[in-house]
Residue frames as qw, qx, qy, qz and C-alpha x, y, z in Angstrom:
[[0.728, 0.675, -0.037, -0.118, 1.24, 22.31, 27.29],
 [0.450, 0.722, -0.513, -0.113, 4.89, 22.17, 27.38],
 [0.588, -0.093, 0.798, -0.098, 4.99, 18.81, 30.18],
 [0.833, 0.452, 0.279, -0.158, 2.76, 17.51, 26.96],
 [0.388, 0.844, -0.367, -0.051, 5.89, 18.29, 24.58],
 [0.164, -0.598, 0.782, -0.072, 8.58, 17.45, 26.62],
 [0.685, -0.068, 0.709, -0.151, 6.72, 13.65, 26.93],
 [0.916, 0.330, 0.227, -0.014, 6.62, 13.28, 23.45],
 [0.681, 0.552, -0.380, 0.295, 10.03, 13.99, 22.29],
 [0.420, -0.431, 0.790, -0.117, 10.97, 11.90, 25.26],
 [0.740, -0.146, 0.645, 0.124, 9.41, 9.45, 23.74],
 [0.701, 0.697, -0.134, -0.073, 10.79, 10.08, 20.03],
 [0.232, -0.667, 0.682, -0.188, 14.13, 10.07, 21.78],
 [0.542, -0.163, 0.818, -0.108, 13.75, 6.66, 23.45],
 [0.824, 0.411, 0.337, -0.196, 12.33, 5.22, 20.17],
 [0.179, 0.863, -0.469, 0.050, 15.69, 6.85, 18.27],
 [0.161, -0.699, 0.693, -0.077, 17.47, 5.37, 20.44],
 [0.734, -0.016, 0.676, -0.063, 15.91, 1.57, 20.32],
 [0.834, 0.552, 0.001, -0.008, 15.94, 1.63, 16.50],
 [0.198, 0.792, -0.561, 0.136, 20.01, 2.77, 16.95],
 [0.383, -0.452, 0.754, -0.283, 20.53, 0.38, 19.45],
 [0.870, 0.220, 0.318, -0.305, 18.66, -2.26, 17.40],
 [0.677, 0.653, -0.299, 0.158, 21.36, -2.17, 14.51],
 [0.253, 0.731, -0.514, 0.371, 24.46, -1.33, 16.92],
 [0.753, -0.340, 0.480, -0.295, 24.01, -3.79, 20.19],
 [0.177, 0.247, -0.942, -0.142, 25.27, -7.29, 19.71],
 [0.473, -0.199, -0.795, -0.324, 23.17, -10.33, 20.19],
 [0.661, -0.451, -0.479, 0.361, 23.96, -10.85, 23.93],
 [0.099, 0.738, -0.133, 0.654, 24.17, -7.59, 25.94],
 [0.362, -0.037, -0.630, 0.686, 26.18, -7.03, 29.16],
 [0.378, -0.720, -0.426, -0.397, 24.01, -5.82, 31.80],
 [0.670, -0.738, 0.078, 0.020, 26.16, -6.31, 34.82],
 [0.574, 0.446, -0.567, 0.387, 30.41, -5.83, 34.82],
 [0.827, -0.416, -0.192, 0.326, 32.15, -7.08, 38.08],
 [0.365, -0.828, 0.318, 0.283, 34.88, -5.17, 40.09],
 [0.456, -0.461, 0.594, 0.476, 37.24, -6.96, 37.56],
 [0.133, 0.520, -0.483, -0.691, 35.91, -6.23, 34.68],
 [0.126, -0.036, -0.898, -0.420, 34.29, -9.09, 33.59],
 [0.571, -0.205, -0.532, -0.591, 30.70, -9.88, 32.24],
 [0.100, -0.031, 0.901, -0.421, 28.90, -11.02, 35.22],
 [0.485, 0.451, 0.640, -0.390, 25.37, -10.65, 33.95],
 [0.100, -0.206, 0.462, 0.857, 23.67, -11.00, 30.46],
 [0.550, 0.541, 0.507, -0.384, 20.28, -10.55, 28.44],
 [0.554, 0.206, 0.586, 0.555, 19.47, -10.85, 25.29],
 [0.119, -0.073, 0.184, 0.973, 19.03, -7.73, 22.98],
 [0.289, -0.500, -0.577, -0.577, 15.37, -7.47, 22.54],
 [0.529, -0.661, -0.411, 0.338, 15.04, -7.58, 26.56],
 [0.424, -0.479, -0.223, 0.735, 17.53, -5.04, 26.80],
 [0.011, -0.105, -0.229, -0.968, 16.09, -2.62, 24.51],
 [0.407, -0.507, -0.569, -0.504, 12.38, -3.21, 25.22],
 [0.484, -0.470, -0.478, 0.562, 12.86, -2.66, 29.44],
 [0.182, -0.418, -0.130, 0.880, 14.24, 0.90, 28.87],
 [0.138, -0.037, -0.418, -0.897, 12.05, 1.88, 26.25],
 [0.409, -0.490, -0.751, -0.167, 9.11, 0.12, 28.12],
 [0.384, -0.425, -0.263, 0.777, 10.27, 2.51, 31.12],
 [0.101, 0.001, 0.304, 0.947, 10.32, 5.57, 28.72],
 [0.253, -0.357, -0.611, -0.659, 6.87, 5.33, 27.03],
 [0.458, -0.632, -0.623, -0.046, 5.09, 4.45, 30.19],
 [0.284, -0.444, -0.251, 0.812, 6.89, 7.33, 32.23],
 [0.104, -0.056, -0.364, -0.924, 5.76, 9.99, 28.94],
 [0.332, -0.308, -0.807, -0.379, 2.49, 8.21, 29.02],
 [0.515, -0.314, -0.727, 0.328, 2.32, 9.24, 32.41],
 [0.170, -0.270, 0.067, 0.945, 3.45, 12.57, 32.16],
 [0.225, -0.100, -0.413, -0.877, 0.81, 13.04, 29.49],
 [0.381, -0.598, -0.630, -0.317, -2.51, 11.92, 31.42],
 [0.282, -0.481, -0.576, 0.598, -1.44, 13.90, 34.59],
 [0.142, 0.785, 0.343, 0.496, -3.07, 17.10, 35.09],
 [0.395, -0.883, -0.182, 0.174, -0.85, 18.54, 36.87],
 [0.635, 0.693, -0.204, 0.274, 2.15, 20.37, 34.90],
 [0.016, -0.797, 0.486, -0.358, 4.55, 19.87, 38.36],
 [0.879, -0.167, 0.357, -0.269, 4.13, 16.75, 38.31],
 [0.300, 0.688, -0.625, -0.213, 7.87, 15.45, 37.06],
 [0.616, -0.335, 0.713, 0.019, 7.43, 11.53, 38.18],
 [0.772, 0.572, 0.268, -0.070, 6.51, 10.88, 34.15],
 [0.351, 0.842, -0.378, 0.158, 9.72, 12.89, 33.05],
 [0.280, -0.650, 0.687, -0.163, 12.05, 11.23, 35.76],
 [0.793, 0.155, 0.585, -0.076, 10.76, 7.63, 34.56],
 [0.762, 0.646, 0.014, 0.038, 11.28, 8.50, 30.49],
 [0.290, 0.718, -0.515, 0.368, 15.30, 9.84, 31.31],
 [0.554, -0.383, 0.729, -0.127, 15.68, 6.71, 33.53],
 [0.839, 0.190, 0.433, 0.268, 14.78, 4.34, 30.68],
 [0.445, 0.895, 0.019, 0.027, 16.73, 6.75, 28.52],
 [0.368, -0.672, 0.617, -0.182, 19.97, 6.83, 30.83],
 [0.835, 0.141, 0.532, 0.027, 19.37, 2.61, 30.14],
 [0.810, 0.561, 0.121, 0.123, 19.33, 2.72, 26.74],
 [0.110, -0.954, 0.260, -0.097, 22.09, 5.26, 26.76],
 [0.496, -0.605, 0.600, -0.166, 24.47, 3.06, 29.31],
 [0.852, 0.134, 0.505, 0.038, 23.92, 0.12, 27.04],
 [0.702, 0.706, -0.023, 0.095, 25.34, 1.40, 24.17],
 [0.027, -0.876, 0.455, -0.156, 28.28, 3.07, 25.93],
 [0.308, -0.586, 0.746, -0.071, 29.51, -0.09, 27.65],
 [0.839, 0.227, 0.494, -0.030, 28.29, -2.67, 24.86]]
């Protein structure tokens, strides 16, 4: 019961965070910076919010059909696309 919890307000979280990150992201979002600071890779903002929040849901999604409540690869998948979303905001 509480693996079932934790997976959905992971994925209220990661939804949270794509509506924030919808408004506050720019068009074009860095993905990759270079040793010198500059932009070496980019995507466009719908990609980069729909990856880590595609990550999220399907890790929770995971978490919630196992039946085994020590089973943490569903939780370690939603707070990797979280950590994403997260990392995008910080260095966009």
């Amino acid at each position: 019961m509480k693996g079932k919890v934790i997976s959905i307000l992971l994925i209220v979280i990661a939804m949270g965070l794509a509506i924030y990150s919808w408004f506050m992201l720019p068009a074009v979002v860095a993905v990759q910076v270079g040793f010198d600071d500059q932009v070496t890779n980019t995507m466009p903002k719908l990609l980069a919010i729909a990856v880590p929040l595609g990550v999220s849901v399907v890790g929770s999604v995971m978490n919630l059909n196992m039946k085994e409540e020590k089973n943490l690869k569903g939780i370690v998948f939603a707070v990797i696309g979280i950590g994403g979303m997260v990392l995008n905001l910080i260095f966009n």
